[in-house]
N, C-alpha and C positions, 0 to 999 in steps of 0.2 A: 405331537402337540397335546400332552396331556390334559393342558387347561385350556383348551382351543375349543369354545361354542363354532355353531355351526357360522353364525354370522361372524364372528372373531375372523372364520378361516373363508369365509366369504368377501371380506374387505380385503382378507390376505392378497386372494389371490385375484382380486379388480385390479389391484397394486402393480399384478404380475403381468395380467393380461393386456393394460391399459399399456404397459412399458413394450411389451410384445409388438400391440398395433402400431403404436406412434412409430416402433421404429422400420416396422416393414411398409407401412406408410408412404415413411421419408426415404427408405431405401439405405439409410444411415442411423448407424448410431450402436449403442453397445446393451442390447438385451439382459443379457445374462446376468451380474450383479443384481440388475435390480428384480430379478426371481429371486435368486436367491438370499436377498440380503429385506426383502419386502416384509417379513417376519418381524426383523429384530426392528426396524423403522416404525413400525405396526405398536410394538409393546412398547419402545419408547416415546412416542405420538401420544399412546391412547393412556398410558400408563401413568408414566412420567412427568412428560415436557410441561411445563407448565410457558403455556403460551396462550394467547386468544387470538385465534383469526379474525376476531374482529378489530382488534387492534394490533397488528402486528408490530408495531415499531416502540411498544411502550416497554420504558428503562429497565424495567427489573423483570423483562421475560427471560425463559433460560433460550440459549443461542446454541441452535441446529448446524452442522458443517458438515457439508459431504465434498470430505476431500477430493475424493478419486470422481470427479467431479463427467468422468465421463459418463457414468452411471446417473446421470443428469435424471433423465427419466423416473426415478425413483422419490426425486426430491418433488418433480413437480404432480406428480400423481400425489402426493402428500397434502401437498398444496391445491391443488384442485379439489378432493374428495373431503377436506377441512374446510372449506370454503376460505382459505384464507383473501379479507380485502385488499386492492391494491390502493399504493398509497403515491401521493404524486410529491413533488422533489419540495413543493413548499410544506412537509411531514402534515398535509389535508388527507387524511382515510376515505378514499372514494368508495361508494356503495357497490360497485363493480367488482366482481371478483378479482383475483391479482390473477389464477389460471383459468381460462375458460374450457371447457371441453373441444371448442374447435380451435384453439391453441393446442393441445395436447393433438388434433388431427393433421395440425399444419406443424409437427413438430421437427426443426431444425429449418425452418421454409423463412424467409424476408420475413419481416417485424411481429413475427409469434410469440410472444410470451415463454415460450420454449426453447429456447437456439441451444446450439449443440452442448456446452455445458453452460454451467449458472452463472448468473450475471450482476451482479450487485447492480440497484438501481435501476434494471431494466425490468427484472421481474420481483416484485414485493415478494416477503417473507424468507429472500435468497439472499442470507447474512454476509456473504461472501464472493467472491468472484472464484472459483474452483473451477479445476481443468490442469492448468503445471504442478503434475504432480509433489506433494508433498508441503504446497505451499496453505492447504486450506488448516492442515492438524499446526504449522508453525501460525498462522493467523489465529488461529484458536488458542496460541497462548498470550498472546497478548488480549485478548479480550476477557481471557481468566483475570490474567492480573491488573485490567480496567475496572473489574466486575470487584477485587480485592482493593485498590486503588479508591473507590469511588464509597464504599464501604467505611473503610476507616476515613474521611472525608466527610459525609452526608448522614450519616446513619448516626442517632442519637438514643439515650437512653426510652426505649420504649419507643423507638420509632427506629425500625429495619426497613428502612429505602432499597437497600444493596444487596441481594443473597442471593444471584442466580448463579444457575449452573451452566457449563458450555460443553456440546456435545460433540464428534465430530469423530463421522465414520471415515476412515483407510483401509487402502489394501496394499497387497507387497508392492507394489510400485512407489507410493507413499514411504513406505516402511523404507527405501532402497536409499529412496536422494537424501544426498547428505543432508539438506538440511532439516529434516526429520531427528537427525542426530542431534544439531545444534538447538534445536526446539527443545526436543524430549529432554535434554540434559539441563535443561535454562530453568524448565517445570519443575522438574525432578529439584535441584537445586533452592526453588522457591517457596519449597511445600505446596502449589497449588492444589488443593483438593475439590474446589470448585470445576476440577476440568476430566475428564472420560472421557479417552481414546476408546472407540471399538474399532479391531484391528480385523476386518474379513480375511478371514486364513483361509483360499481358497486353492493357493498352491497355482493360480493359471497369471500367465502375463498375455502380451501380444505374441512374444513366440514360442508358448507352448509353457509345461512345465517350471514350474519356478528352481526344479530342480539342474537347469542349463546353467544356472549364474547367483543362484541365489541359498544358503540353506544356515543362515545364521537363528540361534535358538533365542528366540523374541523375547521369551520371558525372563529368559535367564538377561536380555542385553536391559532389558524397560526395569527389573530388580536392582541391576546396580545403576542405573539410575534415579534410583530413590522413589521407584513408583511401586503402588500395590498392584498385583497382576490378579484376576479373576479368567478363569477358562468356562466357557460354554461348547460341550461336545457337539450339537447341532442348531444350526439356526432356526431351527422351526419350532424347537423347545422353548414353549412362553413363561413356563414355571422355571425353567433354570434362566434364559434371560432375564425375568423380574429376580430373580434373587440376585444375580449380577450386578443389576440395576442399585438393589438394596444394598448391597456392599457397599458401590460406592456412595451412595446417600449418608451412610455411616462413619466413612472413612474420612476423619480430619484432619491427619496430619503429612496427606501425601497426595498427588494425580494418579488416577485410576485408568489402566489399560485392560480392555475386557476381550481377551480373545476369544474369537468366534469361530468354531470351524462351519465352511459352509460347502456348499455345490454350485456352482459356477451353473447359469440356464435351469435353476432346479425345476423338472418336471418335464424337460424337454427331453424325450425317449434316446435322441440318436447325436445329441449336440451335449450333454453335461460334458465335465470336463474338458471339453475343448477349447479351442483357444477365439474358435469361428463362433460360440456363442457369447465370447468376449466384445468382439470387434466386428461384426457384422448383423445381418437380419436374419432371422432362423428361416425364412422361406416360411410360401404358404401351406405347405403340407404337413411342414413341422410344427405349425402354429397349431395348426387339428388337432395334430397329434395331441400335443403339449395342453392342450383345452379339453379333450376328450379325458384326458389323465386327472386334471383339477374339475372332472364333471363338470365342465362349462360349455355352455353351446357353442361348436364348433364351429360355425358360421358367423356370429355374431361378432361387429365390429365396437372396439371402444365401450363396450356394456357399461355399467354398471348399476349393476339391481339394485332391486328395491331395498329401501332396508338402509343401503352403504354409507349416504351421505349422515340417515340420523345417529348410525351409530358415532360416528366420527364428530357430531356434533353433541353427545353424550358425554364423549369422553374429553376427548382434549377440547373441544369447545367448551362445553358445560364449566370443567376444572377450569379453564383459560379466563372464562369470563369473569367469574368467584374472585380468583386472584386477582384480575386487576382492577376489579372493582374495590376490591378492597382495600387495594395498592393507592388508587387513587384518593379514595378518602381517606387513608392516614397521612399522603401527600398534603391532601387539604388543613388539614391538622398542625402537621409542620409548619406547611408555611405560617401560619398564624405563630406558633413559636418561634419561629427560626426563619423570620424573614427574610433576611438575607441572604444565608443560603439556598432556603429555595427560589431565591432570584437570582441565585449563581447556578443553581441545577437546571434552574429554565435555561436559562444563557446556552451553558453548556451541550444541552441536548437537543436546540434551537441551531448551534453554532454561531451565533450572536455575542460580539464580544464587549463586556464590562465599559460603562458609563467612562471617561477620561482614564481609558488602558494605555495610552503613547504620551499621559504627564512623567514627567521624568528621566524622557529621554534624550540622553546627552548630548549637546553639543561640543564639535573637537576642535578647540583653535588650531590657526593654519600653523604647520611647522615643518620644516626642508628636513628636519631628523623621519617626522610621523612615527608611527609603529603598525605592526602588524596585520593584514585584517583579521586577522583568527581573535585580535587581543580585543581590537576595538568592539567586533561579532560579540562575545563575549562578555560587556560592559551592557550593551544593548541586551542582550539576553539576558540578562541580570534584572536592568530595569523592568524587559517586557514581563519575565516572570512574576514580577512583584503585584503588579497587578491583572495578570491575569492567572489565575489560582489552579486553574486546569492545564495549564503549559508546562505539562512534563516530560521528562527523555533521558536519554544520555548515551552512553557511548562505547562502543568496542576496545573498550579497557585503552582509551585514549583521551581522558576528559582534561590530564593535565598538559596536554598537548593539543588538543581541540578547544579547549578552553569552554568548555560546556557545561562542565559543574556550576551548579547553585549553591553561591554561599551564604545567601542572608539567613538571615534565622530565621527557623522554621521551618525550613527548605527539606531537610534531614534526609535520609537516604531509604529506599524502596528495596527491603529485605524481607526475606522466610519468616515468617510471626509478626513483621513488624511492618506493615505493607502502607504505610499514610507517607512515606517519604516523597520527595519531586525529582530525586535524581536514580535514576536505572542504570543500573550496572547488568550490561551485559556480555559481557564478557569477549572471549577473541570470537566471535562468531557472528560473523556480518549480514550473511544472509538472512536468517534466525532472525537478528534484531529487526532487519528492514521488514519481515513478515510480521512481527510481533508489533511492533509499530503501527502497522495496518491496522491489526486489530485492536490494536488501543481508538484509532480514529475512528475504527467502525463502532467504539463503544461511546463517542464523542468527546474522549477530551480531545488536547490539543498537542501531541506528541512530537520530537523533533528526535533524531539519531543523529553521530554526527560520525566520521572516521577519516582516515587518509584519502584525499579523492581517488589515489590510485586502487583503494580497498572497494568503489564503489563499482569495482567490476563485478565480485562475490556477491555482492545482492544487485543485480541489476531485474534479477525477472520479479523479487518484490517492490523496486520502486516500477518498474514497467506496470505491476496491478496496482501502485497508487495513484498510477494516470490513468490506467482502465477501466477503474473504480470511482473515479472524480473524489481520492481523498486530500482532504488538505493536511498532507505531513510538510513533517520540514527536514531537511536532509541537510546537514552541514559538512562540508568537506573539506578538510583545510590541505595545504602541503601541494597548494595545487597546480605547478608545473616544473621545468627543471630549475626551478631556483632551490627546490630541494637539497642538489649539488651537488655533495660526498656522497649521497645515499647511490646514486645512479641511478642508471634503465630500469632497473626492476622496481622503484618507487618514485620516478618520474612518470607524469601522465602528459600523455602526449594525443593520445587518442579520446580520451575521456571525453573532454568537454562536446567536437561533435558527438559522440555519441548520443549523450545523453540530448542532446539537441532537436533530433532527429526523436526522440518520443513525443508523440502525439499529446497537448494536451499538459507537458510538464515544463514549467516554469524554471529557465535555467536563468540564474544572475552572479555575474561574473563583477564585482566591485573593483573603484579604484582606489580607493582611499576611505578614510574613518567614517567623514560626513555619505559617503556612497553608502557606507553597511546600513549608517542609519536609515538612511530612504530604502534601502532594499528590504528590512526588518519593517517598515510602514506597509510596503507592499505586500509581503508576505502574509503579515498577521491578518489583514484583511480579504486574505483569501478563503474561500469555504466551502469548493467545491473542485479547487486545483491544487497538486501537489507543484513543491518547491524546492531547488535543489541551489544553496548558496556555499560558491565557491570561494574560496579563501585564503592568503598569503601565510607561508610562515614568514618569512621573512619582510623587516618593517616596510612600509612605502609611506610618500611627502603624505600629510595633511594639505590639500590645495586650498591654494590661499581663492576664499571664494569672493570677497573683494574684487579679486583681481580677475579671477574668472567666472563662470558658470555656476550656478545654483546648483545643490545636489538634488532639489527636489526634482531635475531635469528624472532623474533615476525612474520617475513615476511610466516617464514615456515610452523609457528602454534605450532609448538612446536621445542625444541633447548637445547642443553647440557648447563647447565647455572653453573653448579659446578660437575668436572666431579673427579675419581680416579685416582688414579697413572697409566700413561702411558697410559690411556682411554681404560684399564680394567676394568669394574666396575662387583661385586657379587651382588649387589645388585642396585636397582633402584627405588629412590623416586620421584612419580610424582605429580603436585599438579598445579593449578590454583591460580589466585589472591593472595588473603592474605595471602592464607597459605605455598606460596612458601617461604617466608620468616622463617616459620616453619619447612618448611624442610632441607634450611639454616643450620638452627641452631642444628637440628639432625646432619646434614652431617658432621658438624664439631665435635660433640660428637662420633659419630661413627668413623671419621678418626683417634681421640683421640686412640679408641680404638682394631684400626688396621682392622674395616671392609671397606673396597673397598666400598662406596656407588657415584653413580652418580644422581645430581642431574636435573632431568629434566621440564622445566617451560614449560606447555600445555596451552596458551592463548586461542588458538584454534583448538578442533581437527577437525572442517570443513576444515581449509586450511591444517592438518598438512596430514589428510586420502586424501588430493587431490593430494599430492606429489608420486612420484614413490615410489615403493617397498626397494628399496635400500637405499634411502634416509633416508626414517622410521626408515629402520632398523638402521642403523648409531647413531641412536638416542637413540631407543629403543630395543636394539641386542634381540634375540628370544633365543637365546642360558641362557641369562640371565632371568631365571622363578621365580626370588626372589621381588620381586615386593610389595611398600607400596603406591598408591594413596590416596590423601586426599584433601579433599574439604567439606567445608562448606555449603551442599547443599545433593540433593538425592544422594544415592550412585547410581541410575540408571544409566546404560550406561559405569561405567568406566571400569566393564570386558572386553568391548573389550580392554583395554592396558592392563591392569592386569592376564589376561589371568583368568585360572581356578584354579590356585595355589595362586595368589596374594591375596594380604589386602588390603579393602578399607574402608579408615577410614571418614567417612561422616555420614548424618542426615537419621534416619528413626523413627522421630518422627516430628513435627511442632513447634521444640523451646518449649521454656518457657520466662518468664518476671523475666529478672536479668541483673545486671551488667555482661559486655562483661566475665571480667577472671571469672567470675562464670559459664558463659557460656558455655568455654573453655572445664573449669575444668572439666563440669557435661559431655559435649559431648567428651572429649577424643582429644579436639584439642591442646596439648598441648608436649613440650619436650619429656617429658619422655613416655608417652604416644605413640607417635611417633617412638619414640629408641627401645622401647622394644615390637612395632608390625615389624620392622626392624629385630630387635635380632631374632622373633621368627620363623620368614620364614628362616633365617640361619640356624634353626634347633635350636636355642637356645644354639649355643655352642658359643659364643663369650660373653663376658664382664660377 
């Protein structure tokens, strides 16, 4: 470390030691990276980052990602020895540090500040939720092209709001999952030069050598990608790191990958290279060792000397402050010119949405033709976008089939040099998109994705972190059961919807008609700390004549009497989602024919309808009433809880077939009579 002062290599190695204790502490956790990688964190920290621990969460800081997020322990020693503040969910900067030192003692322990990797929202200054590997460098390109998005947007002649940069360390395990491919190739394709990959080349996984399964040549795969490659021979070189550094500071017309070779446990005598100082605790005797090596007191728990914190407060504190100090009075500035905007930039990084955002959205007269929900979705999306200026996204090369594109003018499209457009094109790569998505939310706009619901198996572990995160994305899925038809099994979703049901935390809505999309796009857009997944018809379904029945604002509750019995007594009760409310429609009116009491109940959602009190439910769904027919085009997983243990559910436990839709119907049982006489036979079979 040629350009390494003695205190330089003093912070280094608090970084190291501090990652050491936490994790023979805990008895868990993964040492090694964060020795060896504590170096290059160190130069881009004190160097670089332009960030202020004292305000961690302001717009135009550059954004830190440590993918390989097991290596956790490196971000939060970062974060402690910077003092960075923690900041609470109503974006208030508390005086309290976001790591305390007896967080970093309780590390991976009940409500520590520290748990086993990073947590968005749990612990300030942690941009990301990192740990599935691969997914923090694909979050990290969407937050580039938030950071380019918000740019051509806000930033005005002589006033630059927007020019951060996004950092974000991996290792071969990142480098491995595919969707690091689909990422790197989206950047590459964007020109993002706002974004720097450092890639820890350390050649170790969990089972040893990366030479078992692994030996693809990085530079040569991140080149034809369209990115600039920089190589650093060792990670403890602060003069070839910062030149690294500089490269990409300079490079405008592409994302920057900087490979690092490093040492896996660096300093630890009898564990480098191995896999045990990967995924385990070096032991106490190793720790001696390893301190004795870095001239540090052997004995001593959690140090950190004298000196550490001011330097840290020198560098990237000192730089952090300048800049957003400065940030903020040309903001002040702004707004006096460009009021409006910056009362749409407040909005936006508030998540607070625009004065009369839901004027102009449509009403559908009732019609027995209807059309589509994808089409109606689509109308509403249109509107909602018009006035809300930050609702941008788009789609896995399916927007003329998702109906997701923005056509009004001005809408334009989100391209390489030309980055102010509202519609994303991302091309066949689902995962990618749902990660990049992420990180658009985490830069606050308002982002939605949309694809085949059957597609939404390929990104399921990034909308899983848009529930784990509390982001408010929007997920549009259309094509959403076998009414698909000719396509078959393999783009029929059959399992889907429970699935996605079953994540904690994400808002699934299943509509039945045009006026439903509306009310479920009400609910949606006012969401701001939960992600949302709406499901979609290709094929048309009735506009219900709401006259005649039920209000769609029922939608709000999650579910709602939408055709109910005489004097709202009902023996029986049909429940049903999307398309097939419309089938139970047309039961309820053959069975009223034939003097059975049936009510008919429309369950868009039971996320919001199970969030409602006891009373409320019941109202809806009486307990006293145990004659019960649900039906949905999809698993029957999960409907026993409405159905109780007496009820019918008439739904999929097979994967489709390839046929036209009424064939479909016919072969699965979705149909009138089908209907009527699983009805008739919970009555006991005495009626008609």
């Amino acid at each position: 470390m040629s350009d390494t002062s003695d205190l330089d290599l003093r912070c280094i190695n608090t970084i190291r030691t501090l990652s050491m204790d936490a994790v023979q502490a805990a008895n868990s956790g993964h040492p090694g990276t964060p020795m060896a990688l504590a170096p290059v964190a160190y130069c881009l920290w004190q160097r670089f980052l332009r960030f202020d621990p004292e305000q961690p969460i302001w717009g135009n800081r550059d954004r830190f990602v440590l993918s390989n997020g097991h290596a956790s322990m490196l971000l939060y020693s970062l974060l402690h020895l910077a003092g960075v503040k923690a900041v609470n969910p109503k974006y208030e900067v508390l005086g309290e540090p976001s790591v305390k030192l007896d967080d970093i003692k309780r590390f991976r322990q009940l409500d520590s500040k520290c748990p086993g990797h990073p947590e968005y929202r749990w612990t300030s200054g942690v941009e990301t939720t990192t740990g599935p590997l691969g997914q923090g460098i694909a979050t990290s390109v969407g937050m580039a092209m938030a950071g380019r998005w918000a740019a051509a947007h806000f930033n005005r002649p002589g006033f630059t709001l927007f020019d951060y940069d996004v950092y974000a360390i991996c290792g071969d395990g990142c480098l491995m999952e595919g969707v690091s491919h689909e990422a790197a190739s989206l950047a590459g394709h964007l020109k993002l030069s706002n974004l720097c990959w450092i890639y820890d080349n350390n050649h170790i996984t969990i089972e040893g050598h990366t030479d078992l399964a692994y030996s693809d040549d990085v530079a040569t795969r991140f080149l034809g990608y369209g990115w600039n490659v920089a190589r650093v021979g060792d990670a403890n070189d602060l003069d070839l790191l910062t030149q690294a550094f500089e490269t990409f500071k300079t490079t405008a017309d592409r994302p920057t990958m900087i490979i690092v070779d490093s040492h896996i446990g660096y300093g630890a005598p009898h564990k480098q290279d191995t896999s045990a100082a990967h995924g385990e605790p070096l032991g106490e005797e190793e720790i001696r060792l390893t301190k004795r090596r870095y001239d540090w007191p052997e004995d001593a728990k959690f140090l950190v000397p004298d000196g550490v914190y001011q330097r840290f407060n020198e560098g990237v504190g000192a730089r952090g402050a300048e800049l957003r100090r400065a940030w903020f009075e040309l903001f002040e500035k702004y707004g006096k010119q460009y009021p409006d905007e910056a009362d749409r930039l407040d909005r936006m990084q508030r998540r607070q949405l625009p004065e009369g955002w839901d004027r102009g959205l449509p009403i559908f007269p009732a019609d027995p033709k209807g059309l589509a929900t994808r089409d109606s979705s689509g109308k509403v999306l249109e509107a909602v976008a018009k006035t809300v200026p930050w609702l941008i996204g788009g789609s896995a090369d399916l927007w003329p089939s998702t109906k997701t594109r923005l056509t009004f003018e001005g809408a334009g499209e989100f391209e390489a040099d030309s980055y102010g457009g509202r519609n994303f094109h991302f091309g066949i790569r689902e995962f990618g998109m749902c990660a990049a998505t992420n990180g658009l939310s985490l830069s606050k706009v308002r982002p939605y994705a949309s694809t085949f619901f059957i597609f939404s198996d390929y990104a399921r572990g990034a909308i899983r972190l848009s529930a784990l995160m509390e982001l408010p994305v929007i997920y549009i899925f259309t094509h959403d059961s076998i009414g698909v038809g000719e396509d078959g099994p393999t783009h029929q979703p059959v399992e889907q919807l429970a699935s996605l049901r079953a994540i904690p935390g994400l808002m699934v809505l299943r509509p039945a008609d045009a006026n439903e999309v509306v009310e479920a796009w009400k609910v949606i857009m006012q969401l701001r700390h939960q992600p949302a997944v709406l499901v979609l018809t290709r094929q048309a379904l009735p506009t219900v004549d709401r006259a005649k029945y039920g209000a769609a604002s029922g939608v709000a509750r999650g579910a709602y009497v939408l055709a109910d019995a005489p004097g709202g007594r009902p023996e029986l009760l049909l429940l049903a989602t999307g398309s097939e409310v419309a089938l139970c429609l047309g039961a309820h009116e053959q069975l009223s024919k034939d003097g059975i009491k049936a009510r008919v109940v429309s369950m868009p959602s039971g996320d919001l309808f199970d969030d409602h009190r006891q009373e409320d439910r019941e109202s809806v769904i009486p307990p006293a009433v145990t004659a019960r027919v649900a039906v949905e085009q999809a698993s029957t997983f999960g409907w026993a809880h409405y159905t109780g243990a007496t009820g019918v559910i008439i739904g999929m436990r097979t994967f489709g077939a390839s046929a036209p839709l009424k064939a479909l119907e016919t072969k699965f049982g979705f149909t009138p009579e089908h209907l009527v006489a699983a009805a008739r036979a919970q009555l006991g079979g005495k009626r008609g």
